[in-house]
VEXLORO-765808 format. One line per 10 residues: number of its first residue (from 0); their letters; for each residue x, y, z of C-alpha. Coordinates in steps of 0.25 Angstrom, whole numbers, padded with zeros to 4 digits, always signed. Layout:
N
NUM = A = X,Y,Z ~ ... .
***
This chain:
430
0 = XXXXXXXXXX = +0136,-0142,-0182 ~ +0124,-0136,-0183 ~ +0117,-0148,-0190 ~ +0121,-0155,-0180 ~ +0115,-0148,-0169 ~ +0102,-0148,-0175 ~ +0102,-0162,-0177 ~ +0106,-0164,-0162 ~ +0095,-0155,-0158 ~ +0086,-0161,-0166 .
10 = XXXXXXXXXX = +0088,-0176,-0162 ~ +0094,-0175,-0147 ~ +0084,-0164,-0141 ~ +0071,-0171,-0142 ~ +0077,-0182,-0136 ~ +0084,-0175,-0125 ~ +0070,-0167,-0121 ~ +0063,-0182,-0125 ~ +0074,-0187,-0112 ~ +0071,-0176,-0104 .
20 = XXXXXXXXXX = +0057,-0175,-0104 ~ +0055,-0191,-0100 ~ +0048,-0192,-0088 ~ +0056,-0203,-0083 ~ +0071,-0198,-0087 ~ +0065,-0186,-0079 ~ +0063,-0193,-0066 ~ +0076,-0201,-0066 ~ +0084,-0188,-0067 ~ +0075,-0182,-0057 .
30 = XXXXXXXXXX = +0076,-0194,-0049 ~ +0092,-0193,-0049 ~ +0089,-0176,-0046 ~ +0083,-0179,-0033 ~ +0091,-0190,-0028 ~ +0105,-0182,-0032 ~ +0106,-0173,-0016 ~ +0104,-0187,-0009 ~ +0116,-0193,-0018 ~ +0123,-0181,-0017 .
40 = XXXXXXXXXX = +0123,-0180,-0001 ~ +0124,-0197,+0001 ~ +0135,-0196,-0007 ~ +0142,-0184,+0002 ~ +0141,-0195,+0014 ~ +0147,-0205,+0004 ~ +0160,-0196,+0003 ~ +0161,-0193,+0018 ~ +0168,-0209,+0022 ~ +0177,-0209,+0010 .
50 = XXXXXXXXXX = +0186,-0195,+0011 ~ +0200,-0200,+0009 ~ +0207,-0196,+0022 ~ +0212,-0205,+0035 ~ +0210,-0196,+0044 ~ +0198,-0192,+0042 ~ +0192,-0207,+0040 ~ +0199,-0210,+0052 ~ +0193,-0197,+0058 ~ +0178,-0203,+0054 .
60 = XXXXXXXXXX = +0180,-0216,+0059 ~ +0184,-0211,+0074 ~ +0172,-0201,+0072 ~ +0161,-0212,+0068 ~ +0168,-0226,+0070 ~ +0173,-0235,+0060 ~ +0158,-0236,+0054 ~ +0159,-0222,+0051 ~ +0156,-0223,+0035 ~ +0145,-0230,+0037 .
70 = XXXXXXXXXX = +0139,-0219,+0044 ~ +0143,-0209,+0033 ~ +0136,-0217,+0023 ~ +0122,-0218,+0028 ~ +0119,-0206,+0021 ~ +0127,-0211,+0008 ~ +0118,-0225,+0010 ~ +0104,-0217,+0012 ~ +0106,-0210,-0002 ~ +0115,-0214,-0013 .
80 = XXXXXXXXXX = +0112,-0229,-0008 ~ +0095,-0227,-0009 ~ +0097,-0220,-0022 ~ +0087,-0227,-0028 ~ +0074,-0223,-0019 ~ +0079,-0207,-0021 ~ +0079,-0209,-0036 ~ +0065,-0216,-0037 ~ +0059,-0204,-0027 ~ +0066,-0193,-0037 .
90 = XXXXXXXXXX = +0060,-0199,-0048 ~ +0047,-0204,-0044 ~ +0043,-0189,-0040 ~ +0049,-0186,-0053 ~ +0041,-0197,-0062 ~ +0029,-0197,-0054 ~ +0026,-0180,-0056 ~ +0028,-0185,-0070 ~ +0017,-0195,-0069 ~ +0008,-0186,-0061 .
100 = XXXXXXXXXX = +0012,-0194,-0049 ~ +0014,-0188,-0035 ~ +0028,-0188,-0029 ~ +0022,-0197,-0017 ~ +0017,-0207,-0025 ~ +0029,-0207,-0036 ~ +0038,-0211,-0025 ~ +0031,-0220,-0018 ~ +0028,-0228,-0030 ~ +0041,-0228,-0034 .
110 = XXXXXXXXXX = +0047,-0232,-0025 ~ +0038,-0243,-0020 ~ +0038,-0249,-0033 ~ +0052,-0247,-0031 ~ +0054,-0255,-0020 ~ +0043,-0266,-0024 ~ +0056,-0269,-0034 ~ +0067,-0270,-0022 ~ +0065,-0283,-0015 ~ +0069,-0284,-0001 .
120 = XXXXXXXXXX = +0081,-0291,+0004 ~ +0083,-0298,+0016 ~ +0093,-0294,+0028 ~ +0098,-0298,+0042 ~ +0098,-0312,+0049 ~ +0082,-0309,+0050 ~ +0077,-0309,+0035 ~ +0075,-0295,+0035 ~ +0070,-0289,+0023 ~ +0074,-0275,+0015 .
130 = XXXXXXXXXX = +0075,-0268,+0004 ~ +0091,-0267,-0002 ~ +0097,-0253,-0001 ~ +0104,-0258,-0012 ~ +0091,-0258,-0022 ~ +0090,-0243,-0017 ~ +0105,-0239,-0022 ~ +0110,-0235,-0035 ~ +0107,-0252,-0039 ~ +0092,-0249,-0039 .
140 = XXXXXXXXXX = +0092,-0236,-0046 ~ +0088,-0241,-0060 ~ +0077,-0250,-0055 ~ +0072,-0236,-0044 ~ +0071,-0229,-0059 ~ +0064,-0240,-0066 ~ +0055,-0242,-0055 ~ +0051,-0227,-0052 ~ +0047,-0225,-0067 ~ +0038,-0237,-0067 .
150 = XXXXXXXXXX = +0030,-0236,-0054 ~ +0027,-0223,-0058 ~ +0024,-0226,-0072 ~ +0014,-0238,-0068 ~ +0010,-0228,-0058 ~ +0005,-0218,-0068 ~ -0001,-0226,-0080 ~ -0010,-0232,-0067 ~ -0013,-0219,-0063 ~ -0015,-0212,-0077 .
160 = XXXXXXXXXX = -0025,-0225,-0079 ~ -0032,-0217,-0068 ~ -0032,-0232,-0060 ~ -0032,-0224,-0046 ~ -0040,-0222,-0033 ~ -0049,-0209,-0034 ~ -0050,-0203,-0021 ~ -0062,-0191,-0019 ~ -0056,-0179,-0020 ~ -0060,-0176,-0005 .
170 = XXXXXXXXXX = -0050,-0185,+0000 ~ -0036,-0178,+0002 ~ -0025,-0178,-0011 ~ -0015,-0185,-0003 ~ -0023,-0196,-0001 ~ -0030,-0195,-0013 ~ -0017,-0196,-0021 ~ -0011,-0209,-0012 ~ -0024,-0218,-0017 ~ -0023,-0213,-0030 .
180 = XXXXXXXXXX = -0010,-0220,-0032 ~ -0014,-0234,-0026 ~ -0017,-0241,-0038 ~ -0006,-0234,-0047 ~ +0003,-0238,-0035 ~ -0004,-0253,-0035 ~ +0000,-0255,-0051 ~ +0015,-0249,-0049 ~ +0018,-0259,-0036 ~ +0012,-0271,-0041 .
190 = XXXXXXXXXX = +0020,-0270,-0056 ~ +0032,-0268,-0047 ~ +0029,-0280,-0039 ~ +0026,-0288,-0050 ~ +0041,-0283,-0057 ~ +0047,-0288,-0043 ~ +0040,-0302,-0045 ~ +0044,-0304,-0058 ~ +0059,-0300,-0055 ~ +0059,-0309,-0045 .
200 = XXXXXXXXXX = +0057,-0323,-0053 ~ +0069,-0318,-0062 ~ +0083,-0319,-0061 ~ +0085,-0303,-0056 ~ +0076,-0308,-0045 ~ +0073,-0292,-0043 ~ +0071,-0280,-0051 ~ +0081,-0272,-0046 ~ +0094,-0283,-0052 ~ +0085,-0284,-0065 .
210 = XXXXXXXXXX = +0088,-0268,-0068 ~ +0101,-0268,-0061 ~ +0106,-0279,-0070 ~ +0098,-0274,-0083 ~ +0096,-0261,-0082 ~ +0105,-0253,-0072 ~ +0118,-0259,-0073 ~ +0120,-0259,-0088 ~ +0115,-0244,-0088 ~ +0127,-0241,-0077 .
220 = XXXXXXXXXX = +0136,-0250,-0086 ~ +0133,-0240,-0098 ~ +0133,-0228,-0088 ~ +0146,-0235,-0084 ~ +0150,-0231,-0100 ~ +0160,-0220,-0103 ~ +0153,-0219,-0117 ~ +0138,-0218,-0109 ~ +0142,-0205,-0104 ~ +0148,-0199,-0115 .
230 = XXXXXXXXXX = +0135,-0202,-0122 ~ +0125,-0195,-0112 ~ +0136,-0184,-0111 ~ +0135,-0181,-0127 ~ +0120,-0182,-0128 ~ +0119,-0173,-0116 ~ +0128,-0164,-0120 ~ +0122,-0163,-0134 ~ +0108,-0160,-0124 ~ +0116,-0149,-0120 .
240 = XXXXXXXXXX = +0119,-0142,-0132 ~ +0103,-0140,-0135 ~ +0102,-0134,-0121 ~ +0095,-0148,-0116 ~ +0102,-0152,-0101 ~ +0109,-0165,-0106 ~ +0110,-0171,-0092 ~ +0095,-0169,-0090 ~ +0090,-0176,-0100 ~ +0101,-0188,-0098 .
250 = XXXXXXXXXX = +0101,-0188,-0084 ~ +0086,-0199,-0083 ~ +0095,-0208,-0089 ~ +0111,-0207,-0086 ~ +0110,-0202,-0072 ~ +0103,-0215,-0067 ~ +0114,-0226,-0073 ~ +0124,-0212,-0067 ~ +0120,-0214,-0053 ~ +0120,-0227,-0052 .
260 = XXXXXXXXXX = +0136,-0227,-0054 ~ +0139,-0216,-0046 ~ +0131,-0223,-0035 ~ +0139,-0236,-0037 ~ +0152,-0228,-0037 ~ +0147,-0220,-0022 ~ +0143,-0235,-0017 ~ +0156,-0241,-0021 ~ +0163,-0228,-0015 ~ +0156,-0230,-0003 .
270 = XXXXXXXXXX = +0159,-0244,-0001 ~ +0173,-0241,-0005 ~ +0173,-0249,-0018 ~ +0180,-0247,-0033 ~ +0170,-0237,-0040 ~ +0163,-0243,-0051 ~ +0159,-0232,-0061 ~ +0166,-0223,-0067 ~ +0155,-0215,-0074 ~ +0145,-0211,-0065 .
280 = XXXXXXXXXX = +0135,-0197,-0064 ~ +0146,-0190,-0053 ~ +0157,-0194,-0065 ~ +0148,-0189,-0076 ~ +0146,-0174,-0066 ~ +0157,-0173,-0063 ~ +0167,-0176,-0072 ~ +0159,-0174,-0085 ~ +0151,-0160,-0084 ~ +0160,-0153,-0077 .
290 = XXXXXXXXXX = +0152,-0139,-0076 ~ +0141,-0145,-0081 ~ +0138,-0153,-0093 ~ +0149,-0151,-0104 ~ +0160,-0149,-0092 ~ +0157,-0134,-0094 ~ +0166,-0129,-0082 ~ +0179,-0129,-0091 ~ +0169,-0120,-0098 ~ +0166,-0110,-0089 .
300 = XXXXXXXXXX = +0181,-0111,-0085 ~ +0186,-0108,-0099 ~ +0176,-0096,-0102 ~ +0180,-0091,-0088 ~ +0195,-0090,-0091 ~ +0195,-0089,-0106 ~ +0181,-0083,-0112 ~ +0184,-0070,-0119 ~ +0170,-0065,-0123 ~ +0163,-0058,-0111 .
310 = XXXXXXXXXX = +0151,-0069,-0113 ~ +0160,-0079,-0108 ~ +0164,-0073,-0098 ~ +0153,-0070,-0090 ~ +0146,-0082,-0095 ~ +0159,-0090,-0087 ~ +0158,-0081,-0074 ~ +0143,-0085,-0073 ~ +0146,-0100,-0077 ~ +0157,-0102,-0069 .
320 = XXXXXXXXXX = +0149,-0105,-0055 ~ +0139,-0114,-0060 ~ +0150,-0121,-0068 ~ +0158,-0123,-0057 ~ +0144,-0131,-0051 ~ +0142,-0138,-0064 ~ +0133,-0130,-0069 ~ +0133,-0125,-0082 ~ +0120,-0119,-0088 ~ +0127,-0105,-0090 .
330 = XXXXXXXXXX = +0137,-0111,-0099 ~ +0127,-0122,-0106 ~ +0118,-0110,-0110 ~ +0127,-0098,-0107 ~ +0138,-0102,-0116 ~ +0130,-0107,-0124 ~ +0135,-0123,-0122 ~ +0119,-0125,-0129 ~ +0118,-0124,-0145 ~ +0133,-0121,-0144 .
340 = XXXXXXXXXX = +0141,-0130,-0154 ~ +0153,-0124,-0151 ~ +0153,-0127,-0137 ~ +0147,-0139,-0137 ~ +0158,-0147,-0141 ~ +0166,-0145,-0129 ~ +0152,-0147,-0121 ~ +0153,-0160,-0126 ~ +0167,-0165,-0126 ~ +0171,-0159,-0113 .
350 = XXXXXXXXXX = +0162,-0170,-0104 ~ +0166,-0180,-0113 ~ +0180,-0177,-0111 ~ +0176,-0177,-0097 ~ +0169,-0191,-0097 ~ +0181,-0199,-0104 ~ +0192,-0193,-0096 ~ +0186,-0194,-0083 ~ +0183,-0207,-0086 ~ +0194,-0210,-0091 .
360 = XXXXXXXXXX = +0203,-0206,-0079 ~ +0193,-0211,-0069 ~ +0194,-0226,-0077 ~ +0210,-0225,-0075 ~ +0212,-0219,-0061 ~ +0214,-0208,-0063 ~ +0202,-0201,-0056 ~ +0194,-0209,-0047 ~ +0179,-0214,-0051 ~ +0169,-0206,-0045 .
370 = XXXXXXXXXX = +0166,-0210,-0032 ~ +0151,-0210,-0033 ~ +0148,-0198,-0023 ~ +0135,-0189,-0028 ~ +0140,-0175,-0028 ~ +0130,-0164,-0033 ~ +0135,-0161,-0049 ~ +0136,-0147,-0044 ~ +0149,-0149,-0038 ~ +0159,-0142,-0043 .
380 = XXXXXXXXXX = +0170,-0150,-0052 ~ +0183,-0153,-0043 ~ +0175,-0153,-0031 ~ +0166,-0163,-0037 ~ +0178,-0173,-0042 ~ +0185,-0172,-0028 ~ +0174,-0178,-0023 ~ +0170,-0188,-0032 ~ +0184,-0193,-0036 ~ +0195,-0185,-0026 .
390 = XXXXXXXXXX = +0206,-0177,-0029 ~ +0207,-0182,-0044 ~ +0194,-0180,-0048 ~ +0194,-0167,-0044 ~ +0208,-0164,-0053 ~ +0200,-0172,-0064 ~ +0190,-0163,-0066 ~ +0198,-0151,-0064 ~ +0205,-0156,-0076 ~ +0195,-0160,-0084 .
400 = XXXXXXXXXX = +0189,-0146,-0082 ~ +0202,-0141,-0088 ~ +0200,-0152,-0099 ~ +0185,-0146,-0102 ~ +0190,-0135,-0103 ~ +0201,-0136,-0114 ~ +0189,-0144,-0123 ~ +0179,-0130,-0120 ~ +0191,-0119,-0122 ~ +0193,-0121,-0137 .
410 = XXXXXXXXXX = +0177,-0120,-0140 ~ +0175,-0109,-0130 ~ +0185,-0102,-0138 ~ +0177,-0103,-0149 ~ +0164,-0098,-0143 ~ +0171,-0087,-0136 ~ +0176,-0081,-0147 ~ +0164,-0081,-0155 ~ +0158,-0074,-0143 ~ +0170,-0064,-0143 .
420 = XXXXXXXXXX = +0169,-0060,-0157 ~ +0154,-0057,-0155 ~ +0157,-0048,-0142 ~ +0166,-0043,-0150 ~ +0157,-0039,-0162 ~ +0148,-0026,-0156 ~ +0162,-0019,-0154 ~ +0166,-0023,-0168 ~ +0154,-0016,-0175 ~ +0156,-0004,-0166 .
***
């Protein structure tokens, strides 16, 4: 076991601190950071229209008039449905501080180039022209990520190259800082305009089809895969034994192709469709880290009932709270979960257990698929599946509890009567 450790160590940490580090993985989960309390409170308004009783829909549509969802969605529409631009501000401050570049600046660069790539759409009897919300949904989150990383990219290496207006340095910073930027921002919207002719003489016709149908579909396909999951579950998990944040360091790259399939299930909720995915990031939350990474409630709930050894006691009282919110850094490195062997089979097999029962039930009927409603991964399990899936979700994940905890007992046994025999020993040598 201890071979194997070390050969872990040695070849999955400098990867993991290699992910971590990346500038560009960083601004994606930083992008997703910021944009989570809009999602979070659009998708509050998204579960307002749809509470199962007569009487209170009937109620509504006295109140407000037939039209009354409509109204309760404009909230819903002006965040989960402009995903897109929220992600590209979050990551461009992100990007652009590590670049050097000036929140402002990031922003606007990005989002320009952006937009430079969303051709505009014509409306109405008069020939009016827009730009498609659509583009601005969860459709144009791939093409918002790649575009983000290039502008400022082009941005930078044009600005390192020192190809900027000088101002003197008695003109104010403010100003200085908007005409060092024009010729950076000049290169940056004239590759981006010349990507959007290009596009246009091929068969996508735009930019935005080209990554859908190449890029971000085929990766919600795979995110779409049972076996997907249970990869990045493995490898973070394994993170977590060496005390690296697994989620952290995977999160640049899974929680992109994530949202896009929660966001398809809330649109299709919404518009009172069959929901399409039934892997998504509120599935992977929810249902899979219960308590935190390594489903680590059933944990706390075993050493609270059955520890024996006074260390794990107390170390329940104190982890009990946070467990209860999913958080679970008192157990992770209270425990130990960390360097632990023992214990760390049962951090691994109790999510996967998780991940292919939950699917399992929610493929047959059992459960419902998750509706696509953001909710804060704080929220406490049973409160958390009532929302997302109703009365049987919440019942599932009370029994999964109850299942994560029959895989943690036998192994906790182990470690607390290790931890017995040495609170035992001081007395002994009396």
């Amino acid at each position: 076991m201890e071979g194997l450790m070390n050969y872990l160590e040695e070849r999955l940490v400098p990867l993991a601190r290699k992910l971590d580090q990346n500038r560009y993985l960083t601004a994606v989960r930083d992008g997703f950071f910021a944009v989570m309390p809009l999602l979070i409170i659009g998708s509050l308004f998204l579960l307002i229209p749809y509470i199962p009783s007569v009487a209170y829909q009937n109620f509504m549509a006295g109140v407000f008039g037939e039209n009354w969802v409509n109204y309760i969605l404009i909230p819903y529409n002006a965040t989960m449905n402009l995903m897109t631009i929220f992600v590209i501000v979050g990551m461009a401050k992100s990007l652009g501080n590590s670049f050097g570049i000036d929140d402002i600046t990031s922003i606007v660069t990005s989002l320009v180039a952006f937009f430079i790539l969303t051709p505009t759409i014509e409306f109405g009897e008069n020939g009016a022209k827009g730009l498609p919300v659509d583009n601005f949904t969860a459709v144009g989150l791939f093409l918002g990520i790649l575009t983000t990383m290039l502008s400022l990219k082009i941005f930078s290496v044009i600005n390192n190259k020192g190809w900027t207006i000088k101002m003197p340095e008695s003109v104010p910073g403010n100003v200085a800082t908007s005409f060092s930027a024009l010729v950076p921002e000049l290169f940056v919207f004239i590759v981006f305009t010349i990507i959007r002719i290009v596009f246009s003489f091929t068969s996508y016709e735009t930019v935005q089809t080209f990554i859908y149908a190449i890029l971000q579909r085929p990766l919600t396909n795979i995110g779409g895969n049972l076996f997907f999951l249970i990869i990045v579950v493995i490898f973070q998990q394994i993170l977590w034994l060496f005390g690296i944040h697994g989620s952290n360091v995977t999160d640049g790259i899974t929680k992109p192709i994530m949202f896009a399939q929660t966001a398809e299930n809330a649109a299709a909720f919404a518009a009172g469709k069959a929901l399409p995915n039934i892997l998504n990031y509120q599935f992977y939350v929810n249902f899979v880290c219960i308590g935190g990474a390594g489903a680590t409630l059933a944990l706390v709930l075993i050493m609270l009932f059955y520890a024996k050894s006074e260390r794990y006691k107390s170390l329940s009282k104190l982890s009990l709270g946070a467990g209860i919110f999913n958080i679970n850094e008192p157990v992770i490195f209270g425990l130990p979960v960390v360097l632990n062997p023992v214990i760390f089979i049962p951090f691994l097999i109790a999510p996967l257990v998780n991940i292919i029962l939950t699917y399992f039930v929610m493929a047959v009927g059992i459960v419902p698929l998750v509706n696509g409603i953001n909710i804060q991964w704080t929220t406490p399990p049973i409160l958390s599946g009532l929302i997302l899936c109703g009365w049987r979700g919440a019942l599932w994940q009370a029994l999964l509890i109850i299942i994560d905890g029959l895989i943690y007992y036998p192994f906790f046994r182990v470690i607390d009567k290790l931890e017995m025999e040495k609170q035992s020993a001081p007395s002994e040598a009396k």
